[in-house]
C-alpha positions in Angstrom: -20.7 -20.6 20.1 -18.4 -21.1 17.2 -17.1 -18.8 15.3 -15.8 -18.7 11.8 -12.5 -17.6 10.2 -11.9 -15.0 7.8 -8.5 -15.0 6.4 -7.6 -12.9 3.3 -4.4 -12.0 2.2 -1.3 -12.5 -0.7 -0.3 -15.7 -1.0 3.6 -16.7 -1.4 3.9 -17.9 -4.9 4.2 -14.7 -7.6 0.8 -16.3 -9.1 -1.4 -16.8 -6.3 -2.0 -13.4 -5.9 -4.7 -12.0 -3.2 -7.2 -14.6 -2.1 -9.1 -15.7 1.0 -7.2 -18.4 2.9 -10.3 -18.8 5.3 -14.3 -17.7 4.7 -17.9 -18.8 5.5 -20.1 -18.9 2.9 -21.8 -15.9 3.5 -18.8 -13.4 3.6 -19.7 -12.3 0.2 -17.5 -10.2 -2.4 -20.0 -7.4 -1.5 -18.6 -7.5 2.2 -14.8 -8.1 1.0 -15.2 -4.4 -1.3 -16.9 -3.0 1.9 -13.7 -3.6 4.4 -11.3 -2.2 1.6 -10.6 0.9 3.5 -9.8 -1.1 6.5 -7.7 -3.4 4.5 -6.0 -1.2 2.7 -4.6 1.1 5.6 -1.1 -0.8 5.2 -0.8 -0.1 1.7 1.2 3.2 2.2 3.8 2.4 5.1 3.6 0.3 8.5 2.9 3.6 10.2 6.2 2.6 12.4 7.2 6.8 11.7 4.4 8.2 12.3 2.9 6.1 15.6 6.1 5.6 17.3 4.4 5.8 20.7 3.2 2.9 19.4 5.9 1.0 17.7 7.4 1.7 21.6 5.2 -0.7 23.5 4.2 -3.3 21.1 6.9 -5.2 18.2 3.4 -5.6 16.2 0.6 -3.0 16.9 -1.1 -4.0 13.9 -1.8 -7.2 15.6 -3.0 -6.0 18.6 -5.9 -3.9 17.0 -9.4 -4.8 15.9 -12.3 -3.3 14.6 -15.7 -4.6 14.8 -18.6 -3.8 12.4 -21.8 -4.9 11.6 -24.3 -4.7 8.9 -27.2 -6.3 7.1 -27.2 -8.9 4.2 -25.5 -9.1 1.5 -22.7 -7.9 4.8 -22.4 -9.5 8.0 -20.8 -9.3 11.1 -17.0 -9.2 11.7 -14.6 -8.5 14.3 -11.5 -7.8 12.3 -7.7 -6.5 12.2 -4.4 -6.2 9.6 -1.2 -7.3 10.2 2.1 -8.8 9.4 2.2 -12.2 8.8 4.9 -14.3 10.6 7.9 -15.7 9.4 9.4 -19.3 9.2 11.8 -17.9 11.8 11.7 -16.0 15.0 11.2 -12.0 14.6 10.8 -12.3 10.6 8.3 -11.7 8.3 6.3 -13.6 6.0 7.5 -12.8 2.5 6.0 -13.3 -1.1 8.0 -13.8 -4.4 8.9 -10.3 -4.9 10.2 -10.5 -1.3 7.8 -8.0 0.2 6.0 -8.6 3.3 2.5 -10.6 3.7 -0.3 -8.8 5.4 -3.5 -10.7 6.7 -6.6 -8.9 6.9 -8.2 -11.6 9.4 -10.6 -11.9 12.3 -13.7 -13.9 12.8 -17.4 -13.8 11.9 -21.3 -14.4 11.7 -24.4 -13.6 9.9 -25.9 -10.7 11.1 -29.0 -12.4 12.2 -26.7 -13.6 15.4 -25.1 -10.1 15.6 -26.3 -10.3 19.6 -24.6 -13.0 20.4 -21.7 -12.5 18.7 -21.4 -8.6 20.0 -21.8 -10.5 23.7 -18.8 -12.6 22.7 -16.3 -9.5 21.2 -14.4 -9.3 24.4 -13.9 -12.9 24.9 -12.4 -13.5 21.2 -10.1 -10.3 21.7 -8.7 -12.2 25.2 -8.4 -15.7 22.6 -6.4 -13.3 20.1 -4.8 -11.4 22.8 -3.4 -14.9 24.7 -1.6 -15.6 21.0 -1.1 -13.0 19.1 0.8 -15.0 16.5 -1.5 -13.9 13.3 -4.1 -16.3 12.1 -3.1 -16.7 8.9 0.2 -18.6 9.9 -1.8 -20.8 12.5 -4.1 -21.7 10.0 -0.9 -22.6 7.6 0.6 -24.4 10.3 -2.5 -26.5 10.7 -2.5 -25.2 14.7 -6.8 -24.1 14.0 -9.1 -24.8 11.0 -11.5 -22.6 9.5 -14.2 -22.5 12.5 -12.6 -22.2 16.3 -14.5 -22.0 19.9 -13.1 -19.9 22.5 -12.1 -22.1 25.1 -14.2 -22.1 28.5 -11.5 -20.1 30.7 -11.3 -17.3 28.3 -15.0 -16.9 28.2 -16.5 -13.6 30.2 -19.6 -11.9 30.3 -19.7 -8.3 29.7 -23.7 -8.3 30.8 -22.0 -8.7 34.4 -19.2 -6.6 34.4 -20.5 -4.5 37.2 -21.8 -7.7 39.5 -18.5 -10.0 38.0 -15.1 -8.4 37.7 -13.5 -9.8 35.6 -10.6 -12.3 37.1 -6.9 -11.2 37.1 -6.2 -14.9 35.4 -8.1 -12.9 32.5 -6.5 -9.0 32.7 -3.3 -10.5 32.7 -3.5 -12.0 29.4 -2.9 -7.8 28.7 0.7 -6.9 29.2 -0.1 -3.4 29.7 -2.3 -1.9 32.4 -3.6 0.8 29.8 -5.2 -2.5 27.7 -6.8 -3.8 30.7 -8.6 -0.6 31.5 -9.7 -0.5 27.8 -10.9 -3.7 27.7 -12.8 -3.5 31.3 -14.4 0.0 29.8 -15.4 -1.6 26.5 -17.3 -4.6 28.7 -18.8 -1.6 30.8 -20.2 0.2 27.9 -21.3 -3.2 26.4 -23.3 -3.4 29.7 -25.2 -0.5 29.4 -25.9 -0.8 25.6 -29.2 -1.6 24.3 -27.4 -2.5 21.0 -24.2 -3.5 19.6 -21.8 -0.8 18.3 -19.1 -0.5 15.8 -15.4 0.3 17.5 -11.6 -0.1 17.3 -9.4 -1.3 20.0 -5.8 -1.1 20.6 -3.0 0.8 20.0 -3.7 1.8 16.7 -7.3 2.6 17.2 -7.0 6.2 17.6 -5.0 7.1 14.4 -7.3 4.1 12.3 -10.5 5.9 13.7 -8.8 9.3 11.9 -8.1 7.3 8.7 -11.1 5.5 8.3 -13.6 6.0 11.1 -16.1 8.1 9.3 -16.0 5.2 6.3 -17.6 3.3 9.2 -19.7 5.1 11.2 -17.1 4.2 14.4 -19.0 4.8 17.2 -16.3 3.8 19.6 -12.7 4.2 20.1 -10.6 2.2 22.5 -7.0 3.2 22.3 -4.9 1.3 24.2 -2.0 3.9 24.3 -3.2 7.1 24.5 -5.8 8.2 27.9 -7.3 11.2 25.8 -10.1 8.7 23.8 -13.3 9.8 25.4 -16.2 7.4 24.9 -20.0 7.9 25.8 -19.9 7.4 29.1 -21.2 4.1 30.6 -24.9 5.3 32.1 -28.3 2.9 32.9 -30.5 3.3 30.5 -33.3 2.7 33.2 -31.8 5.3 35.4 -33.1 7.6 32.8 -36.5 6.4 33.0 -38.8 8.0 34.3 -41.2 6.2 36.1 -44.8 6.5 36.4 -46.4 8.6 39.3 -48.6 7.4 41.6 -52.0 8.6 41.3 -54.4 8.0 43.8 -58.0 6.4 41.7 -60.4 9.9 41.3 -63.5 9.7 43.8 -65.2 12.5 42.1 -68.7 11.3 40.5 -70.2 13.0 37.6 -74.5 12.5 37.1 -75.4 12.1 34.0 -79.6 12.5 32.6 -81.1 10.6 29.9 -83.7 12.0 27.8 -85.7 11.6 24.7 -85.7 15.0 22.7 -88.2 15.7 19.8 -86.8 18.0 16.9 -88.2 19.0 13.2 -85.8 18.5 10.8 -86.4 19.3 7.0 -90.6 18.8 7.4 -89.8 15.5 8.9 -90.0 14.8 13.0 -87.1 13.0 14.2 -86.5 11.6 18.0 -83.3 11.1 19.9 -81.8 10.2 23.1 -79.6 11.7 25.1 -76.5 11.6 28.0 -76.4 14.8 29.6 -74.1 16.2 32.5 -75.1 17.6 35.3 -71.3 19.7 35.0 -72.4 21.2 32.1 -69.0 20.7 30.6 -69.9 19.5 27.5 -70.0 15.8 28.4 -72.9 13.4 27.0 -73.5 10.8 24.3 -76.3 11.8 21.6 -77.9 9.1 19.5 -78.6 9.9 15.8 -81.8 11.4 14.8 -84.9 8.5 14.9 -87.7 9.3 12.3 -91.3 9.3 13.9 -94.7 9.3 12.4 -96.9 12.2 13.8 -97.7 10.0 17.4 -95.3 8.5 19.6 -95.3 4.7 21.0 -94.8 5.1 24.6 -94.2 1.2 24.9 -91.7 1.9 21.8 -89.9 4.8 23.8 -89.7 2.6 26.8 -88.5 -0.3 25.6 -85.7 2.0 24.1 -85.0 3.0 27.3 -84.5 -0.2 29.0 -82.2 -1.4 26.4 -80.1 2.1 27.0 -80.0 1.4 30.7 -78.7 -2.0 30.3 -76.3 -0.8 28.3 -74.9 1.7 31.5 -75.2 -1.6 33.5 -72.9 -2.9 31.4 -70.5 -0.2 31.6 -70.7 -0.4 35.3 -72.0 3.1 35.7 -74.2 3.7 38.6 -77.6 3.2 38.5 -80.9 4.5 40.3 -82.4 1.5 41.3 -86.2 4.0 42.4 -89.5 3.1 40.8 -89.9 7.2 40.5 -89.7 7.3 36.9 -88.2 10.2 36.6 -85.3 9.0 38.5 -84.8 5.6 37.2 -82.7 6.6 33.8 -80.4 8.7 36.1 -76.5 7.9 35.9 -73.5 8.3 38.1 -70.0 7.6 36.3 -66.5 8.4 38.0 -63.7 10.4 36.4 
């Protein structure tokens, strides 16, 4: 599957301003106002005072974590993340005109008709941005990717089989620190047992961006890859849940059932009509609606009606009494 680019950032020049390096057509403006929050979480320091747990283990936490969201059109789909941009040499940064630093809110994404498919492929693009960190928008000025990549076949996992498939270590070891693998292998586990794709962070920031901005978007999730006290739903079967149906062994009891023809005045009129009664007397039977009559009955009439109504238990598959008695020949036997 590919994936597309988004790229959005300052660009170097004093009059290029903020502008998207790298977009599909249907990232809309609508989409670029919805990730503000996320985009903006820069704007008042690099959290380097604050997160210095952080700042500890990685040179660029910032890089290192992504959020994933998803939602209907005019949005899409997006796995996403902030960070510095890269200088021109080794352990600098990126700087505009005014000589302040570059910041890339970057990731990739897909209309949210395909949101499945692209959920299934979240860990495998975090291993792709994991393996080079170096931020997207300086590969894509370099020329080293365009505007659409595919993750290459070795990085590629299935988190439908984490619990039949471990993952490799060719593939943990792409993490550096042991805390990142066990996020990521409990991110594929929940993914597992999900019956739909959910919105979380991941990485070392995740925890303190889930307090900034996790009830802007409905985080469901949180992944940090520093801290051991983020507890997520835990990973259950759905269908261990289930309960199944119980076994019922198929009811030999049989009810008999009587048909008769019953006469009634109703309104200075004489009316007919036929009956299902139960033998139970529990209130079970079938009544047909009231029949006008003149002041005689046709017996041939009457029985004709009754053959048709015993046809109509054939039909049903109700038992029938086969006897020439005719007072036992419109007697019924159905099971409960």
């Amino acid at each position: 599957m590919k994936l597309d680019l988004l790229v959005y950032g300052r660009g170097q020049e004093r009059l290029e301003g903020y502008q998207l390096f790298a977009a599909p057509s249907y990232w809309k403006d609508e989409m670029l106002m919805a990730m503000s929050s996320f985009n903006d979480l820069w704007v008042q320091g690099d959290l380097s005072d604050t997160e210095k747990k952080a700042f500890a283990i990685e040179k660029n936490p910032w890089g290192k974590t992504y959020m994933f969201v998803y939602m209907n059109e005019p949005y899409c789909c997006a796995l996403l993340r902030c960070t510095r941009v890269e200088g021109d040499s080794e352990g600098t940064w990126l700087k505009e005109a005014r000589n302040f630093d570059i910041w890339s809110m970057e990731g990739v994404c897909c209309p949210f008709k395909h949101r499945e498919k692209f959920f299934a492929m979240l860990p495998s693009v975090i291993l792709w941005l994991e393996q080079d960190n170096t931020s997207l928008y300086r590969r894509l000025k370099d020329g080293k990717i365009g505007k659409t990549i595919e993750i290459p076949e070795n990085l590629l996992y299935n988190p439908y089989t984490a619990l039949e498939n471990a993952p490799s270590d060719d593939l943990l070891d792409i993490f550096k620190e042991e805390n990142s693998k066990n996020r990521w292998i409990e991110l594929c586990n929940l993914m597992n047992y999900s019956s739909q794709p959910f919105y979380f962070l991941f990485g070392p920031l995740a925890k303190c961006f889930a307090e900034r901005i996790g009830a802007n978007y409905g985080i469901n999730c949180v992944f940090s890859t520093i801290d051991d006290d983020c507890v997520n739903p835990p990973a259950v079967d759905p269908f261990s849940q289930m309960q199944p149906i119980k076994k019922r062994d198929v009811s030999k009891k049989r009810k008999r059932c009587d048909l008769y023809v019953e006469l009634s005045e109703y309104s200075n009129a004489l009316y007919r009509n036929w009956s299902l009664t139960s033998d139970a007397n529990d209130g079970t039977g079938m009544k047909s609606e009231r029949i006008p009559i003149e002041s005689t009955i046709d017996l041939i009439q009457l029985e004709a009606e009754a053959e048709a109504i015993r046809d109509f238990a054939v039909s049903m598959n109700w038992g029938i009494n086969n006897s020439e008695n005719i007072s036992e020949k419109y007697i019924f036997e159905m099971e409960e």
